[in-house]
C-alpha positions as CSV (number, residue, x, y, z in Angstrom):
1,X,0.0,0.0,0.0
2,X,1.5,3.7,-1.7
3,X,2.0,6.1,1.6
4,X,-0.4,8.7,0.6
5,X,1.8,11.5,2.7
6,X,4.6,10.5,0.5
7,X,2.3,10.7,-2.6
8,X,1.2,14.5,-2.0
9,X,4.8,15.5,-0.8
10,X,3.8,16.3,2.7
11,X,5.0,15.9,6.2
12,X,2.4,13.4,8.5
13,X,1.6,16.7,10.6
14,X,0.9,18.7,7.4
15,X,-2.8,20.8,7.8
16,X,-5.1,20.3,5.2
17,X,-4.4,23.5,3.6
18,X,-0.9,22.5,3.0
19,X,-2.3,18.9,1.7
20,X,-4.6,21.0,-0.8
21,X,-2.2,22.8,-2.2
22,X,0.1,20.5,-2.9
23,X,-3.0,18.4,-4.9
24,X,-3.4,21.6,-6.6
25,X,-0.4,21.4,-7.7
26,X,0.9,18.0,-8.8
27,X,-3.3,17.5,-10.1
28,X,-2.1,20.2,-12.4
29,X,1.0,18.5,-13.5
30,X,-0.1,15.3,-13.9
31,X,-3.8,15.5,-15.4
32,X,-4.4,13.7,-18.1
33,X,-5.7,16.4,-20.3
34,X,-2.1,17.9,-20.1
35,X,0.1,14.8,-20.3
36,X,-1.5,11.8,-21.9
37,X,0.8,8.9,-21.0
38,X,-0.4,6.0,-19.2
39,X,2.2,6.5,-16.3
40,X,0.8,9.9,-15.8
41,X,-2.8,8.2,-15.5
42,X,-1.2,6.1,-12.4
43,X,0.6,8.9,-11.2
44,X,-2.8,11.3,-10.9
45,X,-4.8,8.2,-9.9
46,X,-2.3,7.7,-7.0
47,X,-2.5,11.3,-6.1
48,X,-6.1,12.0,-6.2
49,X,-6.9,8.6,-4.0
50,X,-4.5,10.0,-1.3
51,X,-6.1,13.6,-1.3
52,X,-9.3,11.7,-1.1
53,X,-8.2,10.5,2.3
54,X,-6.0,12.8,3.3
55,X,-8.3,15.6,2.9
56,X,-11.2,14.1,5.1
57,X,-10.6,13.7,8.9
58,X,-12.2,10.4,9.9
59,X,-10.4,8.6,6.5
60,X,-7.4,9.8,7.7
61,X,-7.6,9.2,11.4
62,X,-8.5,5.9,10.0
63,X,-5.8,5.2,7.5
64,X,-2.8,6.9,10.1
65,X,-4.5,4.3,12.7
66,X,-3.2,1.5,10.1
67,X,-7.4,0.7,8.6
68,X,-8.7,1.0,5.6
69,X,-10.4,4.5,5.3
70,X,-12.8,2.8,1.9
71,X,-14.2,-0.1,4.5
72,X,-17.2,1.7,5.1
73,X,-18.0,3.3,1.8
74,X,-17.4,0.2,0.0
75,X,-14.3,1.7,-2.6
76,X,-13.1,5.7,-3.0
77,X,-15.9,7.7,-3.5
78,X,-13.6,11.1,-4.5
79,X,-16.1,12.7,-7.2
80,X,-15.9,15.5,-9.1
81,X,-17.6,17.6,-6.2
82,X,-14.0,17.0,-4.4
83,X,-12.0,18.3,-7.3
84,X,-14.0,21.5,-7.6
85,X,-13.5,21.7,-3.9
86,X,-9.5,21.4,-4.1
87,X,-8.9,23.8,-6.5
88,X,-11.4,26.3,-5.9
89,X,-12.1,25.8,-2.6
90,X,-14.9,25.0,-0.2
91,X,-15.7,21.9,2.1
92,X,-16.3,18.3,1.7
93,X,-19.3,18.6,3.7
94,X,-23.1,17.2,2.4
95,X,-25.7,19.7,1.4
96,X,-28.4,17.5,3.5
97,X,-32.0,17.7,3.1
98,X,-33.5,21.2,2.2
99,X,-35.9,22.8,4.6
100,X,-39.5,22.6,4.1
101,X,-39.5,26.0,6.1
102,X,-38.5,28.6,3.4
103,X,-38.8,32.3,3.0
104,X,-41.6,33.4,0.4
105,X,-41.2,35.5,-2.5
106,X,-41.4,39.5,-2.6
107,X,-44.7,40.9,-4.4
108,X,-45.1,43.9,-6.9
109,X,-48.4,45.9,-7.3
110,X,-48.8,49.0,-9.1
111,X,-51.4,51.8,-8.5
112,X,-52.6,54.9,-10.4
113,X,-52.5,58.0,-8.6
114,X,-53.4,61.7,-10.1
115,X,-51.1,64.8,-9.9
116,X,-53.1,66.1,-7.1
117,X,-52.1,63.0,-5.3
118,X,-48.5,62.9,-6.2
119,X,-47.8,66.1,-5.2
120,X,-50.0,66.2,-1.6
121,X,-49.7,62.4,-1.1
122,X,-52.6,60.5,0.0
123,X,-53.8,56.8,1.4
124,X,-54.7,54.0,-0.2
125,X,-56.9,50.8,1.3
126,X,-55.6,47.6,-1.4
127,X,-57.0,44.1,-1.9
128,X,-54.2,41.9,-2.6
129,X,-53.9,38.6,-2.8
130,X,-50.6,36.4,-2.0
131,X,-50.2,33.4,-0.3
132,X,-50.6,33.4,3.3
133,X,-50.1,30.5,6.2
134,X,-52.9,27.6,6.3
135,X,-55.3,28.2,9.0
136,X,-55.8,24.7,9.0
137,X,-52.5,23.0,9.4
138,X,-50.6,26.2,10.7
139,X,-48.4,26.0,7.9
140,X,-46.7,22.1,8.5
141,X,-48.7,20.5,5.6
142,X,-49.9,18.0,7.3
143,X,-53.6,17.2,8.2
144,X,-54.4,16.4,12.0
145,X,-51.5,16.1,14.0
146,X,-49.5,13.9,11.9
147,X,-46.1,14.5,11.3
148,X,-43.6,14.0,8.1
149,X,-41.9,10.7,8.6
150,X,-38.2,9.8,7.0
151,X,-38.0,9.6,3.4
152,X,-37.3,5.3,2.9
153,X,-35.2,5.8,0.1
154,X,-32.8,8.9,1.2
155,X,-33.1,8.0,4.7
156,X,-33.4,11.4,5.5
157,X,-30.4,12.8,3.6
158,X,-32.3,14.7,1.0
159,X,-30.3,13.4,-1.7
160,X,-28.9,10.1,-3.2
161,X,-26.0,8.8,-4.5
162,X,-24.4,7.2,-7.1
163,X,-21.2,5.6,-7.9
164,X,-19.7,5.6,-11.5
165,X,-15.9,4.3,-12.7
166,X,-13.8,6.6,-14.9
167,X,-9.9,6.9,-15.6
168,X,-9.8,8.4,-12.0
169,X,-11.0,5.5,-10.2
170,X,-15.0,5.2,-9.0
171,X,-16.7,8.4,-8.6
172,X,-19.3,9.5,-6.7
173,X,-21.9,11.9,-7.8
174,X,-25.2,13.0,-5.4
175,X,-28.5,14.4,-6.5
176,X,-32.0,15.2,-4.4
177,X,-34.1,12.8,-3.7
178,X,-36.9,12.3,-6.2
179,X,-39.0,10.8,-3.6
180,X,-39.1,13.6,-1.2
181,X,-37.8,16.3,-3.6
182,X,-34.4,16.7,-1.2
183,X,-37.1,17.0,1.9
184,X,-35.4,14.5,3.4
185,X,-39.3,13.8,5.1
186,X,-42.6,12.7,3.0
187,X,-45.6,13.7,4.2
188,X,-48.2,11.1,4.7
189,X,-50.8,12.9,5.4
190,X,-51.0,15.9,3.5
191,X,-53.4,18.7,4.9
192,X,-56.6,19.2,2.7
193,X,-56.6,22.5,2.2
194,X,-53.5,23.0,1.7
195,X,-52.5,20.3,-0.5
196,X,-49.3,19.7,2.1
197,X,-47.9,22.8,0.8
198,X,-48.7,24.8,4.3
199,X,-49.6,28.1,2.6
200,X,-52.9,29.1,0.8
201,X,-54.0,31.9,-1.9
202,X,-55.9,34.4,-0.1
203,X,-57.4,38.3,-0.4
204,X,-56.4,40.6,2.4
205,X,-56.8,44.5,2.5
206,X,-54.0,46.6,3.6
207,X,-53.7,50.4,4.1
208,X,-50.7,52.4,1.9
209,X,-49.9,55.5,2.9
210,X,-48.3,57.4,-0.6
211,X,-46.1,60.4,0.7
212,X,-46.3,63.5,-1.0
213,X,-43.6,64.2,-4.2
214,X,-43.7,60.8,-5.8
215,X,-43.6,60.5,-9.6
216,X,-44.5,57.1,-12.1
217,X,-41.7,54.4,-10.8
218,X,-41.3,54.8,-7.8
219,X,-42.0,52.3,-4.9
220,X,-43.1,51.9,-1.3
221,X,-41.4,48.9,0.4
222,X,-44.0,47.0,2.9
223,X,-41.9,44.9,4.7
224,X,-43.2,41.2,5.9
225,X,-46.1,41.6,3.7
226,X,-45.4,39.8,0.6
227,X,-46.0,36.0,-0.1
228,X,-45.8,33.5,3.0
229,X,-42.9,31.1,1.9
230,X,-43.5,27.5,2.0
231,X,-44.1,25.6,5.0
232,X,-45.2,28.5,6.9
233,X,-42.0,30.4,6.2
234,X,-41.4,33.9,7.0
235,X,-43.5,36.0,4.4
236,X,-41.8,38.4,1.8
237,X,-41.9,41.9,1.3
238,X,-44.8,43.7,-0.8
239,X,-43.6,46.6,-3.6
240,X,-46.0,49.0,-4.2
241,X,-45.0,50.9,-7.4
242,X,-46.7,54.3,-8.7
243,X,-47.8,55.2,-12.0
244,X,-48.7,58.8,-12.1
245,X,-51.6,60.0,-14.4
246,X,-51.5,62.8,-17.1
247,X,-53.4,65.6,-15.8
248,X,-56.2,67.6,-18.2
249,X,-53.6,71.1,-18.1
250,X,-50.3,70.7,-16.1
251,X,-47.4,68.8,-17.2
252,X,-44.8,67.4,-14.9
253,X,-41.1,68.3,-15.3
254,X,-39.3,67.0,-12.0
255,X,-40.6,69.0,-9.5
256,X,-42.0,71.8,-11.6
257,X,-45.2,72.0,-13.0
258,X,-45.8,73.7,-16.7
259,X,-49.0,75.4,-17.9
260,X,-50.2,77.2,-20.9
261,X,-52.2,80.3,-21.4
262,X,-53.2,82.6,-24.2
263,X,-54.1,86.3,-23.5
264,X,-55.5,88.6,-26.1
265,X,-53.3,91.3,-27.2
266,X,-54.7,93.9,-25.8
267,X,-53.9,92.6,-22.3
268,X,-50.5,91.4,-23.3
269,X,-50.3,95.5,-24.0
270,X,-51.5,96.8,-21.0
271,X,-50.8,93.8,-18.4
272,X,-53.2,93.0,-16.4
273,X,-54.3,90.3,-14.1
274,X,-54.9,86.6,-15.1
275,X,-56.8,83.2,-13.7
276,X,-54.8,80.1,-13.9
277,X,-55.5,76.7,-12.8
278,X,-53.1,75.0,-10.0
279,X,-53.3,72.3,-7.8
280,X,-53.6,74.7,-5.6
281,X,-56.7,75.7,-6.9
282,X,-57.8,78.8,-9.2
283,X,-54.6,81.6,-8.9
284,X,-54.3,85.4,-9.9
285,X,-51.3,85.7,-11.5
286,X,-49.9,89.8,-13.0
287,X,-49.3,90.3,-16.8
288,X,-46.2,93.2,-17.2
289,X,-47.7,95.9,-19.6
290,X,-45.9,94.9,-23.0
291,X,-46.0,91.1,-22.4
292,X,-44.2,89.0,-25.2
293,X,-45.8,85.8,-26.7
294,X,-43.8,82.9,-25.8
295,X,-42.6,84.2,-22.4
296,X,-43.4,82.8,-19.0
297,X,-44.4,83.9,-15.7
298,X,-42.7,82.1,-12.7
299,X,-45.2,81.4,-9.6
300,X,-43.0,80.2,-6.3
301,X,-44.0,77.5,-4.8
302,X,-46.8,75.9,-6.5
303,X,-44.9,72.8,-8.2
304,X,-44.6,69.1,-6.4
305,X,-43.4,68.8,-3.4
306,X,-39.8,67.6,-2.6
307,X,-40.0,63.7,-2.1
308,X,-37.6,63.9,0.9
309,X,-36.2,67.7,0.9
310,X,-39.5,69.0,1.6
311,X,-40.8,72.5,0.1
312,X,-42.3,72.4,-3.4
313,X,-41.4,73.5,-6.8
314,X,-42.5,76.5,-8.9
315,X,-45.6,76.7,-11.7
316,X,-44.3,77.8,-14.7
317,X,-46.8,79.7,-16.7
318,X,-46.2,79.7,-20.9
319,X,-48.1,82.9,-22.3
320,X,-49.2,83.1,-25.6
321,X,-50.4,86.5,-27.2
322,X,-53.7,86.0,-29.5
323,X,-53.7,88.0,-32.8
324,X,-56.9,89.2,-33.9
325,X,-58.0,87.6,-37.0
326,X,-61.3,89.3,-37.6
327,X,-62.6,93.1,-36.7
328,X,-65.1,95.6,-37.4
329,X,-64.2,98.5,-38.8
330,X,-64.0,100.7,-35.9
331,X,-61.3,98.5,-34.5
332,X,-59.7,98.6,-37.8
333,X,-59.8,102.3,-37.7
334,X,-59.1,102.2,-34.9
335,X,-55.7,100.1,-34.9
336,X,-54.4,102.3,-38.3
337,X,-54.4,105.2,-35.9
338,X,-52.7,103.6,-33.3
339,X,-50.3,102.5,-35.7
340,X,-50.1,105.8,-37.6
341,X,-49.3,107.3,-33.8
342,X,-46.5,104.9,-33.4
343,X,-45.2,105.6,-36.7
344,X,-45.6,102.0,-37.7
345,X,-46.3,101.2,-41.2
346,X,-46.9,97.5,-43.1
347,X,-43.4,97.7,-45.2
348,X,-41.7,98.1,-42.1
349,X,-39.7,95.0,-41.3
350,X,-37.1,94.4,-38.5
351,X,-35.4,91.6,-39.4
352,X,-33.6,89.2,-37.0
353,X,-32.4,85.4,-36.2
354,X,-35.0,83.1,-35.6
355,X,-34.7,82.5,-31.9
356,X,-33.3,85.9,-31.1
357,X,-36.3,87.8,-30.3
358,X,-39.5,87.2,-27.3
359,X,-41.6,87.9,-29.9
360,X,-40.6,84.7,-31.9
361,X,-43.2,82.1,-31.4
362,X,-40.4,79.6,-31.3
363,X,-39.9,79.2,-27.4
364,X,-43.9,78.7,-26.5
365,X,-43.9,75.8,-29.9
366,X,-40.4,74.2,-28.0
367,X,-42.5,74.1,-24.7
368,X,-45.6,72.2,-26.9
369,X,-43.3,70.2,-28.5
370,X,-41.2,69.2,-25.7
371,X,-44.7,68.2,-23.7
372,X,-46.7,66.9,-26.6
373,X,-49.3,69.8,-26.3
């Protein structure tokens, strides 16, 4: 019988980080995808039977004791598991039967709200419906007061085994159990309402509370009130995600809010004072004597409101001046001689760069282009 210390390189006392590496190392030199000849087979056959022993405690308490560490197991069960282990790390340790107790899955509903709600906030009462712990088992899945009794076939283990030859001796490969799904348990008895799964589908009504300042995709995080996981596991979290609403006249930018007027000339002329519509309610805004078309009056404070900053954004007001298309002929008249006062005749043209002047129409059609209006 090969000494397997001797094989690997190491000292008797060597930890099993210095046995690992020096696997690493000589599995590297001596693979057979690297060197093909037969001796090389031997020589990584050799090599990976001693790691196989050397790298578990009880085999190699068992082997330094003079035993034979395969006695129990029937022949070397080193499987590809192992080698993934020894190069890249991790334990030799069995993944055991999964938990029927899991944690549930996180839930997404979305809600409409308008811009009067987005910007104030306001509170919603929801139906939703997620999976929630049987009343009638308590979550277990099983009826009455039975309990899950040892899987036959794993014994409990959650998985099986099986053993396979290749050029590196017998190998060992593990996979759950297909007839307790890795449970490690079968349940006998399975509750009836529940179907053994210890969770139902139900309808529940919750209250949301939507904070003022929040605009299409955002979400409010409900913790603990998503889907129950199975076997009565600890439940999710719930995402409530907003979709804001057009409104009929304003249009959101950030926390601004954008609106559009037109004024007849005459006021634009003289100034004057002007209704507009805010969320606020009906507000008077002031028209400068000599008001362009296309520029805009900025009102404080009566945007959205600042998600977390607090305070609120402005109203931006777009004004456009209305041209007379049709008049008597007293206003006719009466416009020459206004016109004839200012010295202002038809021929007379200022011309200018498109964009250069207030009086361009070019800034209120970017606004209604920009906002679809």
């Amino acid at each position: 019988m090969s000494d397997h210390y001797q094989t690997l390189g190491v000292d008797r006392d060597a930890s099993f980080d210095e046995i690992k590496r020096s696997y690493r190392k000589l599995a590297r030199e001596f693979h057979p995808d690297v060197n093909p000849d037969p001796e090389t087979q031997d020589k990584f056959k050799a090599i990976t039977a001693a790691y196989e022993v050397l790298s578990d405690p009880n085999k190699r308490q068992t082997y330094d004791l003079g035993g034979d560490p395969y006695s129990q197991f029937g022949g070397a069960n080193f499987g590809f598991g192992d080698i993934m282990d020894a190069f890249f790390g991790g334990g030799a340790s069995s993944r055991g039967p999964r938990p029927r107790m899991r944690a549930g899955q996180d839930a997404l509903i979305r809600i409409e709200v308008d811009l009067h709600e987005a910007c104030f906030g306001t509170e919603r009462e929801l139906n939703v419906e997620t999976a929630v712990a049987c009343d009638k088992c308590s979550g277990s899945g099983s009826a009455s007061s039975s309990k899950p009794k040892t899987c036959e076939v794993c014994r409990g283990r959650g998985e099986v085994q099986q053993v396979t030859r290749s050029f590196i001796g017998q190998v060992m490969t593990s996979r759950p159990c297909a007839n307790c799904q890795g449970f490690g348990s079968v349940i006998v008895d399975p509750c009836g309402e529940c179907a053994g799964d210890g969770r139902v589908r139900s309808r529940r009504t919750i209250n949301v509370k939507v904070p003022g300042g929040v605009e299409t995709g955002n979400r409010i995080h409900l913790s603990g009130q998503g889907e129950v996981g199975p076997g009565g596991g600890p439940a999710g979290d719930l995402y409530v995600e907003i979709v804001e609403k057009e409104h009929d006249l304003l249009v959101r930018e950030g926390n601004n809010l954008h609106i559009a007027i037109s004024i007849p000339m005459t006021s634009a002329t003289l100034g004057g004072k002007v209704i507009v519509e805010t969320l606020d309610g009906p507000k008077e805004i002031i028209i400068k004597p000599g008001f362009q078309s296309g520029n805009t009056v900025v009102v404080k404070d009566l945007g959205i409101t600042r998600l977390r900053s607090g305070g609120r954004g402005d109203l931006i007001v777009h004004v456009e001046v209305l041209t007379p298309t049709k008049l008597s002929k007293e206003q006719e008249e009466l416009l020459r001689s206004l016109a004839q006062v200012r010295d202002e005749k038809p021929e007379t043209v200022s011309v200018h760069k498109i964009g250069e002047r207030a009086s361009d129409s070019g800034f209120f059609g970017r606004f209604k282009d920009a906002f679809g209006r």
